[in-house]
C-alpha positions as CSV (number, residue, x, y, z in Angstrom):
1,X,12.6,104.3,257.4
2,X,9.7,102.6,255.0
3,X,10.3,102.6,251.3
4,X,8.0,102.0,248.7
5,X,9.5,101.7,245.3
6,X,6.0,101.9,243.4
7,X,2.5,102.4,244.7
8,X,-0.3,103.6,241.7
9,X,-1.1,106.4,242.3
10,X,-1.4,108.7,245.1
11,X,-0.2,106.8,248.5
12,X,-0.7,107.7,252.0
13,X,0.9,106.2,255.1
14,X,-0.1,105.9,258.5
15,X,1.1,105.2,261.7
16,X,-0.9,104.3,264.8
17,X,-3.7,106.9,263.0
18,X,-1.7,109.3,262.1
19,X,-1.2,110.2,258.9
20,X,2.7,110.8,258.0
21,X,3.0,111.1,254.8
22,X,1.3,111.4,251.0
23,X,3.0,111.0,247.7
24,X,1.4,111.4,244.3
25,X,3.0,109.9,241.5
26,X,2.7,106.0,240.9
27,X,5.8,104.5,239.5
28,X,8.8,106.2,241.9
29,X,10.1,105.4,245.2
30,X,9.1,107.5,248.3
31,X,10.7,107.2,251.9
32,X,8.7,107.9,254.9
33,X,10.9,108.3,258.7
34,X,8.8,106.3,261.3
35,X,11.3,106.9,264.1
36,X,10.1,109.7,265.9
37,X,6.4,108.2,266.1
38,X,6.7,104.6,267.0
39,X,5.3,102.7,269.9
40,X,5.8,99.5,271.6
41,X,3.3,98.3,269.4
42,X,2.2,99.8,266.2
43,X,0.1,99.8,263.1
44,X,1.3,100.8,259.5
45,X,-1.2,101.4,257.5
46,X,-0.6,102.6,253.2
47,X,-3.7,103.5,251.5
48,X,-3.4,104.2,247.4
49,X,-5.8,105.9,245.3
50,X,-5.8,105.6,241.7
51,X,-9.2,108.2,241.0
52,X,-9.3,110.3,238.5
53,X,-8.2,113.8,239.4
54,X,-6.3,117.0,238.2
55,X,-3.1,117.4,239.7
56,X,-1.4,114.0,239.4
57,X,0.2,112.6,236.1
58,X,-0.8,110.8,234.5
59,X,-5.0,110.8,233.9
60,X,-4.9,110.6,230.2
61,X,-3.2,107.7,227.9
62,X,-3.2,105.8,225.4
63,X,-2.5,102.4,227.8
64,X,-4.0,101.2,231.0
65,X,-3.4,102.8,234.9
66,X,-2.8,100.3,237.1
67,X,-3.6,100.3,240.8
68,X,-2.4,99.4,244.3
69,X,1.2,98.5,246.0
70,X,2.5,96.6,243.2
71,X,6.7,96.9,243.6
72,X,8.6,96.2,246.8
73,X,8.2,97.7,250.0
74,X,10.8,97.7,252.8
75,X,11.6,98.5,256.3
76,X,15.6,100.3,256.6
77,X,16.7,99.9,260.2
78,X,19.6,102.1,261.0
79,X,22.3,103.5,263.4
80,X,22.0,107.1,264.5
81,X,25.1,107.7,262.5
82,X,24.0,106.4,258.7
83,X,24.3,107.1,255.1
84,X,20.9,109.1,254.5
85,X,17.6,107.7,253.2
86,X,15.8,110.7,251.8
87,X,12.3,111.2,251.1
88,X,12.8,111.7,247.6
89,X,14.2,108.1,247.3
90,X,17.6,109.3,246.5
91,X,20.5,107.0,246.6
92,X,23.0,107.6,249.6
93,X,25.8,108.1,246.8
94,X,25.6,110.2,243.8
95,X,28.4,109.6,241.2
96,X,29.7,111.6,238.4
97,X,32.3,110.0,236.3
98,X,33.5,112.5,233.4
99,X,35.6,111.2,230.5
100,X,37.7,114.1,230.2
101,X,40.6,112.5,228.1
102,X,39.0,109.8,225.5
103,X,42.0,108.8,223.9
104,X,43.7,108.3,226.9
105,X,40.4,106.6,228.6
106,X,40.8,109.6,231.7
107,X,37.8,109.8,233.3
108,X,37.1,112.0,236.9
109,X,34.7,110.6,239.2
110,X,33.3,112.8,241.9
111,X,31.1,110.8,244.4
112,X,29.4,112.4,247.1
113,X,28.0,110.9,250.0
114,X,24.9,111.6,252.1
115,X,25.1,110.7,255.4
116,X,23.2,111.6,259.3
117,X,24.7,112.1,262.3
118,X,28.6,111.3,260.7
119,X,31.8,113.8,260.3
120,X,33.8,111.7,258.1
121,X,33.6,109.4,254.8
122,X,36.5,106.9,253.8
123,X,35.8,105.9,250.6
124,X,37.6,103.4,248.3
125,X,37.5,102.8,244.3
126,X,39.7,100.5,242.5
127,X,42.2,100.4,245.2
128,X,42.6,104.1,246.0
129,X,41.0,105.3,249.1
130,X,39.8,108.8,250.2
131,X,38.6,110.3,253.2
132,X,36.5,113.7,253.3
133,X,34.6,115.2,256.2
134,X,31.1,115.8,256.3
135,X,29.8,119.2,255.7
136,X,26.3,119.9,255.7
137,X,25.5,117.0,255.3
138,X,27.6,115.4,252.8
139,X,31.0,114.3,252.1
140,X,32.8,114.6,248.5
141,X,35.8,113.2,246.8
142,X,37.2,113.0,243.6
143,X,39.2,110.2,241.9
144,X,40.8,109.8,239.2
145,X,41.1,106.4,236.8
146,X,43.9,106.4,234.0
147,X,43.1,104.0,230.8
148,X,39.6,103.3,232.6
149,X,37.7,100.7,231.5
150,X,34.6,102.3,229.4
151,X,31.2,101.3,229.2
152,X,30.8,100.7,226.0
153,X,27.1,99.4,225.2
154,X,26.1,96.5,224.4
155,X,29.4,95.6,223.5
156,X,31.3,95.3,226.8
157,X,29.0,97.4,229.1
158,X,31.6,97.6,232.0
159,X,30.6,98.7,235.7
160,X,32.4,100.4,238.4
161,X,31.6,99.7,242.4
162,X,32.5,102.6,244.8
163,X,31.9,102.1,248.4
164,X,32.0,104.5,251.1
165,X,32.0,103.7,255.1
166,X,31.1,105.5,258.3
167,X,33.6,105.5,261.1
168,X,30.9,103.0,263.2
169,X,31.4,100.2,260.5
170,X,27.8,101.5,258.0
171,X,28.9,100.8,254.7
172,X,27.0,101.4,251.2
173,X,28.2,100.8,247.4
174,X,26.9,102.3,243.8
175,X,28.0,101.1,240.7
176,X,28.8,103.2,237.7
177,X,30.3,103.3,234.2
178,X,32.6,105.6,232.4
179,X,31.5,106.5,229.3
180,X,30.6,109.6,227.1
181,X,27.2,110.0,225.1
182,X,27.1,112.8,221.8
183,X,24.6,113.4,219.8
184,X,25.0,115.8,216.5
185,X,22.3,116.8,214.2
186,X,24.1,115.6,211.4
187,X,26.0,112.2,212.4
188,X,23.9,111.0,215.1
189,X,24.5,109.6,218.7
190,X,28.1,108.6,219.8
191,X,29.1,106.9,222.4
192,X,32.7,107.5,223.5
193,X,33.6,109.0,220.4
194,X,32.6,106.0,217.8
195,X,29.5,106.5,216.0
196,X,26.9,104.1,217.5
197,X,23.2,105.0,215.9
198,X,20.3,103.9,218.4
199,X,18.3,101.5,217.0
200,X,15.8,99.6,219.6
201,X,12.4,100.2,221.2
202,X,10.1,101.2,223.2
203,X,8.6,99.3,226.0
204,X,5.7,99.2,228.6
205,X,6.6,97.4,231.9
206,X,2.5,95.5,232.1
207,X,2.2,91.8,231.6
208,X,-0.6,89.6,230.9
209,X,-2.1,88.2,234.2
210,X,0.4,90.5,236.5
211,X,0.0,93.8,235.8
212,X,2.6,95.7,236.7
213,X,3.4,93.8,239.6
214,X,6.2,91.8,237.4
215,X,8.7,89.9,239.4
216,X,12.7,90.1,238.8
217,X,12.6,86.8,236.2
218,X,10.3,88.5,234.1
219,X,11.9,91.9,233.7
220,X,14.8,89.9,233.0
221,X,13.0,87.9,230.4
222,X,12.0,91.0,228.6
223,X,15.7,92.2,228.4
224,X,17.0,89.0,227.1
225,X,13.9,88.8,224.4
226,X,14.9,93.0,223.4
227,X,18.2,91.5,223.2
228,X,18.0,89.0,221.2
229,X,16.6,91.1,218.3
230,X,19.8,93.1,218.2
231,X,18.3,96.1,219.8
232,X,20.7,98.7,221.7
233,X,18.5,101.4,223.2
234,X,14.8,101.5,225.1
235,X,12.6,104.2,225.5
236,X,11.1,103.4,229.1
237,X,7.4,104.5,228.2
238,X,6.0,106.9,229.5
239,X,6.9,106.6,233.2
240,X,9.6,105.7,235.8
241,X,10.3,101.8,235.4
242,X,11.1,99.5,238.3
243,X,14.9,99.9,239.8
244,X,15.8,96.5,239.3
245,X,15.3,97.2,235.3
246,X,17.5,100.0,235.0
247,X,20.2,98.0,236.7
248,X,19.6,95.2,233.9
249,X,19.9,98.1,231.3
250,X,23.2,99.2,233.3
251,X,24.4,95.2,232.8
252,X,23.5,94.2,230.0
253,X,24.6,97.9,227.7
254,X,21.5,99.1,226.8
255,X,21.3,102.6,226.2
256,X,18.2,104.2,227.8
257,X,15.5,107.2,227.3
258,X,14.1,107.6,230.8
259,X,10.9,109.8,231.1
260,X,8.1,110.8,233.4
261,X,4.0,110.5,232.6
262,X,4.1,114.2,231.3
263,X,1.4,112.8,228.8
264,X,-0.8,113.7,226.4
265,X,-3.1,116.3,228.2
266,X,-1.7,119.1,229.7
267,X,-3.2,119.9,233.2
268,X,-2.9,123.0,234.9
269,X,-2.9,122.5,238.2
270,X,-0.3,119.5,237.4
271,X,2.7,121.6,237.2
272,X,4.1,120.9,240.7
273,X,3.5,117.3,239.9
274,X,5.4,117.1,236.7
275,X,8.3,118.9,238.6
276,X,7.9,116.4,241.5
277,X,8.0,113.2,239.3
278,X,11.2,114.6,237.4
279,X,13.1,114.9,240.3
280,X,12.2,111.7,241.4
281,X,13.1,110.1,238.3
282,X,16.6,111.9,238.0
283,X,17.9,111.5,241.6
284,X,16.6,108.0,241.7
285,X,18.7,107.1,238.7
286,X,21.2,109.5,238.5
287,X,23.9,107.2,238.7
288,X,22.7,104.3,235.7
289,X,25.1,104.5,233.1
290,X,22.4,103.4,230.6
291,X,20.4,106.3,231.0
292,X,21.2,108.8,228.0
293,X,18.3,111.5,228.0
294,X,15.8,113.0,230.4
295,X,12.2,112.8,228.8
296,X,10.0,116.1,229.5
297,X,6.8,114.7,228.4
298,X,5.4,112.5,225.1
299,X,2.4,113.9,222.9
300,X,1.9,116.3,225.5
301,X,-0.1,118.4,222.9
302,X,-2.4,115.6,221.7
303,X,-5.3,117.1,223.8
304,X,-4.2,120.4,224.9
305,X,-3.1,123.3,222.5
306,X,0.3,125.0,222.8
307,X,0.3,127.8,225.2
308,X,2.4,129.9,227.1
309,X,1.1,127.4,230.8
310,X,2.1,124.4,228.8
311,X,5.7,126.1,227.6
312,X,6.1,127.6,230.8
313,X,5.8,123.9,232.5
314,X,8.3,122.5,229.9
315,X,10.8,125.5,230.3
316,X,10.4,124.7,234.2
317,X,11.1,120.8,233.6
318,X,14.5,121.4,231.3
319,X,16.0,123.9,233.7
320,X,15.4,121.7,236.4
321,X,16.5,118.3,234.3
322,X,19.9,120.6,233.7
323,X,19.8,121.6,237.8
324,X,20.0,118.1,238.7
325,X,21.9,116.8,236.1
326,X,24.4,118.6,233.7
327,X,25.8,115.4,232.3
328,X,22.8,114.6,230.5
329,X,20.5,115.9,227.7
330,X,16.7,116.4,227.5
331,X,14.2,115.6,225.5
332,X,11.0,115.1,224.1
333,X,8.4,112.7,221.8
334,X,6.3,115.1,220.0
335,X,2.5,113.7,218.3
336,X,2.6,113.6,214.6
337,X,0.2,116.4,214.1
338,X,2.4,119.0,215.9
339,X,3.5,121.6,213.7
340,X,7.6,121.6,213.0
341,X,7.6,125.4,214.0
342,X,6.4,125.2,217.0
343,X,8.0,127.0,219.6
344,X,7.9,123.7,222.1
345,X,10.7,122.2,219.6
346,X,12.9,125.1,221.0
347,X,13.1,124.0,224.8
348,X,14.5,120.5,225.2
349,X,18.1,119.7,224.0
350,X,16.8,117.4,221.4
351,X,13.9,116.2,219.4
352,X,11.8,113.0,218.8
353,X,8.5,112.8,216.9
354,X,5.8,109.9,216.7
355,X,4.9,109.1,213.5
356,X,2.0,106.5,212.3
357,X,2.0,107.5,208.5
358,X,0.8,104.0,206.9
359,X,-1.0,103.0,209.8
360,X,-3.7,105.7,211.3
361,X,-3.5,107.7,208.2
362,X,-1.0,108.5,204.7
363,X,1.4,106.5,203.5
364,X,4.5,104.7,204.1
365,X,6.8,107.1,202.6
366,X,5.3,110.2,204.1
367,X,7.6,109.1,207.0
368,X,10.7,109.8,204.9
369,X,9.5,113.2,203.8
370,X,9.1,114.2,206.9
371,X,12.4,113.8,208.1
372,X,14.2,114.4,205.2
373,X,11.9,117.8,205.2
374,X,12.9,118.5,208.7
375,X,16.2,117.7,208.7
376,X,16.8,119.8,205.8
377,X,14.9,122.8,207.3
378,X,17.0,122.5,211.0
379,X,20.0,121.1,209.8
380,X,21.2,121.9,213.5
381,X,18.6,120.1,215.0
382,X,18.8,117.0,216.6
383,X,16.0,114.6,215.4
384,X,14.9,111.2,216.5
385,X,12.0,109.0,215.7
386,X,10.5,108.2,219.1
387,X,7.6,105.8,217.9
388,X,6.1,104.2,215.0
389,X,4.7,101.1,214.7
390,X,1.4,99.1,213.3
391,X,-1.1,97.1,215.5
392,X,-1.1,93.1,214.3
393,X,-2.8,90.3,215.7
394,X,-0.9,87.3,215.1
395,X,-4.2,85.6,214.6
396,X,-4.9,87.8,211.5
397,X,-3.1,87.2,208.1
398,X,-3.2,88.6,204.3
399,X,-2.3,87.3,201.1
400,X,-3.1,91.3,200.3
401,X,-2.1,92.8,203.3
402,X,-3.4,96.3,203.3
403,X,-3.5,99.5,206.0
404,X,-5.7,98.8,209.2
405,X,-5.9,95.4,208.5
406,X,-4.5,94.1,212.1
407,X,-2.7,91.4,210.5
408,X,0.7,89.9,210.5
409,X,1.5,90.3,207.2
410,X,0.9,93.8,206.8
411,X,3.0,94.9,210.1
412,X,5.5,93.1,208.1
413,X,5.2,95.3,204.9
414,X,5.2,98.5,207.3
415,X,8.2,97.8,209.4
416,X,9.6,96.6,206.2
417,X,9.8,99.7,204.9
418,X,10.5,101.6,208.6
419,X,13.5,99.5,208.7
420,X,15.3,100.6,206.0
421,X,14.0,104.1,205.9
422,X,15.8,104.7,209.4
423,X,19.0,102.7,207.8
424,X,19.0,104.9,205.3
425,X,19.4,108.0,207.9
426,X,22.0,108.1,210.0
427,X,21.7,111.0,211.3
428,X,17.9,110.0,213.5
429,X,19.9,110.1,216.6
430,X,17.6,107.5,217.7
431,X,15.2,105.3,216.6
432,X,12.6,103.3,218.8
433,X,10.0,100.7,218.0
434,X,6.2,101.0,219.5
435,X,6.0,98.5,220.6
436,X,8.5,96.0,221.9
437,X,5.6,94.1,223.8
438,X,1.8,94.6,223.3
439,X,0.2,96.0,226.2
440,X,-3.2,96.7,227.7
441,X,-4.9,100.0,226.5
442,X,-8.4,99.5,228.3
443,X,-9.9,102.0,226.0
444,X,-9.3,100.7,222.8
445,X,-11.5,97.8,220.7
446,X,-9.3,96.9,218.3
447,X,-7.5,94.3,216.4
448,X,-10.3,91.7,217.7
449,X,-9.1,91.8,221.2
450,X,-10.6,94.3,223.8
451,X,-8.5,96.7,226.3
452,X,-5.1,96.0,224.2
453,X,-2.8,97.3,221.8
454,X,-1.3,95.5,219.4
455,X,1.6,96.9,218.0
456,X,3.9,94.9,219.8
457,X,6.5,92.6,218.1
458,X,5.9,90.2,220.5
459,X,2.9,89.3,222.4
460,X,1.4,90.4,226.3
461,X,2.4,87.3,227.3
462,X,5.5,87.7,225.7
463,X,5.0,83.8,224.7
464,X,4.8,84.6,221.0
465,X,7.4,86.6,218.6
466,X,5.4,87.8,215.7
467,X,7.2,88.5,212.2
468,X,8.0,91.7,212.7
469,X,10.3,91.2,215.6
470,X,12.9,88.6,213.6
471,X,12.7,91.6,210.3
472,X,14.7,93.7,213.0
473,X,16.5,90.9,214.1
474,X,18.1,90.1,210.6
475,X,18.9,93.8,210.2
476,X,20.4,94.6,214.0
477,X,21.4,91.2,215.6
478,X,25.0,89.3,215.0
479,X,23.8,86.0,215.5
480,X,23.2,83.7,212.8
481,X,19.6,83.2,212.3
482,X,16.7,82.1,209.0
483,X,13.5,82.8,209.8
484,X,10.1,82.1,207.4
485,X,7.5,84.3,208.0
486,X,3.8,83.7,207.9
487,X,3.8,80.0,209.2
488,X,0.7,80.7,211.2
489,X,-0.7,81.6,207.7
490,X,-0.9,77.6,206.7
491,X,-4.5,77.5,204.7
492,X,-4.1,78.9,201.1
493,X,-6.3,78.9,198.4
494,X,-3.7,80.4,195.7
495,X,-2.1,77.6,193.6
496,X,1.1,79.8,194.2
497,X,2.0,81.7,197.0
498,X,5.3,84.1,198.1
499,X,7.2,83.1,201.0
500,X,9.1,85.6,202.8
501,X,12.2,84.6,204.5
502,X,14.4,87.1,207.2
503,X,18.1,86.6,207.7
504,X,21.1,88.1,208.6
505,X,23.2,86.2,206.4
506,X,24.2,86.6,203.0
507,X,22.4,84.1,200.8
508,X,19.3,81.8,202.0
509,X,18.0,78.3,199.9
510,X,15.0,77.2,199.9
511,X,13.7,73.4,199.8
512,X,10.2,72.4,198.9
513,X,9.3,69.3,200.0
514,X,12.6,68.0,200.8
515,X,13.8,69.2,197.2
516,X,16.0,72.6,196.2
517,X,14.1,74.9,194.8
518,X,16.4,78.5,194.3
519,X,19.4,80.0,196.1
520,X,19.4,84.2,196.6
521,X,21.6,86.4,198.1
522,X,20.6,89.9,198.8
523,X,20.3,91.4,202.5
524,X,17.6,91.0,205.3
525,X,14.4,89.9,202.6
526,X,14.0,87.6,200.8
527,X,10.9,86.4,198.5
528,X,10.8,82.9,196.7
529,X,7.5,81.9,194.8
530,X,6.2,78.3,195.7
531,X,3.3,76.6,194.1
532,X,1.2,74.1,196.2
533,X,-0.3,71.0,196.1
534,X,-2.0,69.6,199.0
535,X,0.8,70.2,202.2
536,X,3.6,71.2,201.3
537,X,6.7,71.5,203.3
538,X,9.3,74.4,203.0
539,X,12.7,74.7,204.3
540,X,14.8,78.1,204.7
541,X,18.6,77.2,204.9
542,X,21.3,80.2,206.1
543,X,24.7,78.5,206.6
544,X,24.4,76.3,209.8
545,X,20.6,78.1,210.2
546,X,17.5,76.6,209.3
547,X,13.6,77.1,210.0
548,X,10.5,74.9,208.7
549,X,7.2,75.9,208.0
550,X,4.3,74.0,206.1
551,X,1.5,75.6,204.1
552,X,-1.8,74.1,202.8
553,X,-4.0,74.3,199.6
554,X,-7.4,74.7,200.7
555,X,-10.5,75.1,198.2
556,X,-11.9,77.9,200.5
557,X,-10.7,80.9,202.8
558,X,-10.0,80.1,206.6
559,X,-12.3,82.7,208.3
560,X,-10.4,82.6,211.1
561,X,-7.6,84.4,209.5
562,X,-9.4,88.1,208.9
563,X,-10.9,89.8,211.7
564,X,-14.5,90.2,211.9
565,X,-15.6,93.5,212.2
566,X,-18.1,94.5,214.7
567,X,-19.6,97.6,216.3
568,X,-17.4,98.3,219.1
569,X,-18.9,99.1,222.5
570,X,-16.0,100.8,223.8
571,X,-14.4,104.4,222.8
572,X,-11.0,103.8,220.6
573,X,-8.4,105.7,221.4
574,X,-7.9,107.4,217.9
């Protein structure tokens, strides 16, 4: 059997010439049986097409569609008698643990087995073993663990192995995690029965120079870089991420939105695709604890109105999200422009919106009205805040940062006031940054850097963390940290400028050259005024935590710092 965990976006596969199998959808795994037309000697041949079309999601998106084979393919050599490899890409073991008692940590686990050729299943879990037959095709037990050990986040994101072996020797394992996910309009998410408000981001899988043919070190780079900042959920944008990152997710406790390309323009002959890709996505990763919501679709009406083909397909995609998975809620990021009454609001379990007020248009606090509107119109409505974000160039800086500028400082001011806004409610169920990473958009010419966008908090190469990223680290991380902003800002022509420092502790000093100039406490920001004279040298102390940073009076501006307007020759997105 030949599986292909990601090939962009329609794949074919041949044998000797013949043509065995299609699948349309780039970022899931597909299974293709070979046995019954092999040779002595044969050719395998995958072709992928990435052409424009209208029946494959996704064709229209604000970042760029890669191409080719670009995750792991693999050849599965097995016994008659084996645990099954469907097409689908399903898992041979699908496990549903249910907390059923959460004071007393009880949790059922049903795990069923698919297997080929087989009439019995011994499986074994924490010392008990069971043994089912096979009927139709599968085999199904039910365990029970007393005082289980939950998975409990970030916190202590504990895993379960179940294995399960064939009566010739074949043996496969699946982890798991006990735990149990709430969300109420009015106090949020929970997770097993403790309120834990999701506070984290978004995140494209592309890297500079790679694609998104990243290898296992890099995935894992990006997890440890999200966790550093204090993060505890990702929204896995706006397609089905690589297997080996939802296993990190699973390890490391992050709590995860998992959606399909369902994106921005609704096509109607795309229906069957949208349902394929869902089922993919679900069966696939059915058993990651991490995974908290099904995603229908994100701005789906950016480009396409609301009507009763677009409903229909959403109506279609939440029964079958419930089909294939009970356990779990659905969802949905809707554009900003969308209209609150719409009737698409009614179909998934909960709600996101994207908002960009203070960045493509309005103001800052139009952001708070808008929930505090919504929220007070459906008070039992579940409402998140799916994206939001401002593009930034590190390159770029403001002593008067303003809207659109692309620089550092003013992504600062907007995420400033994002981050205490969501504080401030509770009740968003869950709150994600766009963008963790900037990524490549290959229509956009913006923010002096062709084919990108820039709202990331840290860089495509992931090499550089802007400002932004340590604000939300001195309002969501534990570990002690000062950090002064704008040090790439060094040339100033103001005899006195405002440093910015971001902590998580208590009370920062600052030093000027070596000498104390003022002590604050306060929480997250804080502001000293410093006058210059030539360099000078400035030290943020935080208990055991400190960070330099130098800054220069020059008679002029440096150019280099404010981007340079020119006509574009590309189409921006917006």
């Amino acid at each position: 059997v030949l599986q292909l965990d990601g090939a962009a976006m329609t794949a074919a596969v041949y044998l000797n010439g013949e043509k065995l199998a299609e699948h349309k959808g780039g970022y899931s795994t597909f299974r293709v049986d070979l046995t019954d037309h092999l040779k002595e000697e044969n050719l395998l041949a995958i072709s992928v097409d990435n052409r424009d079309n209208g029946t494959v999601y996704p064709q229209k998106a604000d970042f760029t569609f890669y191409g080719g084979i670009y995750r792991d393919v693999t050849l599965h050599i097995v016994p008659a008698e084996h645990f099954a490899l469907p097409a689908n890409g399903a898992p041979a073991l699908k496990v549903t643990p249910i907390v059923t008692d959460l004071s007393a940590k009880t949790s059922e686990v049903t795990v069923e087995a698919a297997v080929v050729g087989a009439q019995t299943v011994t499986f074994a879990l924490e010392g008990q073993t069971l043994t089912a037959p096979v009927e139709k095709g599968t085999a199904k037990v039910v365990f029970t663990l007393n005082n289980a050990h939950l998975w409990d986040g970030v916190d202590d994101p504990f895993l379960y192995t179940v294995s399960a072996k064939l009566d010739n020797g074949e043996e496969t394992s699946a982890r798991f995690g006990c735990r149990k996910f709430e969300i109420d309009p009015q106090k949020g998410f929970h997770l097993n029965g403790r309120s834990y408000p999701l506070r984290g981001v978004s995140r494209h899988q592309d890297r500079k120079g790679m694609g998104n043919a990243l290898t296992n070190e890099m995935m894992e780079e990006d997890i440890s870089i999200i966790l550093e900042m204090g993060a505890n959920t990702i929204r896995l944008a706006h397609y089905q991420h690589a297997p080996y990152f939802y296993d990190l997710c699973d390890e490391k406790g992050l709590v995860i939105w998992a959606e399909i390309p369902y994106i921005t323009m609704h096509m109607t002959n795309g229906r069957a695709n949208t349902l394929t890709q869902m089922e993919e996505l679900i069966v696939q990763n059915y058993n990651h604890p991490c995974i908290a919501v099904w995603g229908l679709s994100n701005e789906i009406t950016a480009a396409s109105a609301v009507n009763e083909d677009l409903l229909e397909n959403h109506r279609l995609l939440n029964e079958l999200a419930h089909k294939l998975d009970p356990t779990r809620k659905t969802t949905m990021a809707n554009v900003f422009m969308l209209e609150t009454t719409s009737p698409i609001l009614e179909i998934p379990d909960v709600n996101s919106y994207n908002l960009y007020f203070g960045w493509y248009l309005g103001e800052l606090d139009q952001n708070d009205d808008f929930f505090d509107t919504y929220h007070a119109k459906y008070p039992d409505r579940c409402i998140g805040f799916s994206e939001y974000g401002a593009d930034a160039n590190p390159a770029y800086q403001s002593a008067h940062p303003e809207k659109g500028d692309y620089t550092e400082t003013y992504q600062c001011v907007y995420h400033e006031h994002m981050a205490k806004m969501i504080a401030d409610r509770p009740w968003l169920w869950a709150t994600h940054v766009w963008n963790m990473f900037d990524f490549a958009a290959d229509a956009r010419d913006q923010g002096g850097e062709p084919g990108m966008n820039h709202k990331g908090l840290v860089t495509f190469d992931r090499k550089t963390k802007k400002d932004s990223f340590y604000l939300y680290k001195a309002w969501w991380s534990e570990e002690n940290f000062v950090h002064i902003c704008s040090k790439r800002f060094t040339d100033r022509t103001e005899k006195e400028i405002e440093v910015k420092v971001y902590s998580n502790q208590k009370q920062v000093s600052l030093y000027v050259n070596g000498e104390k100039l003022s002590e604050q406490e306060g929480e997250h920001v804080f502001k000293f005024r410093v006058k210059l004279n030539g360099e000078t040298k400035v030290q943020a102390v935080a208990g055991d935590s400190i960070d330099d940073a130098v800054f220069r009076k020059v008679d002029a501006p440096n150019p280099d710092y404010k981007l340079t307007k020119k006509k574009s020759t590309s189409a921006n997105w917006v």
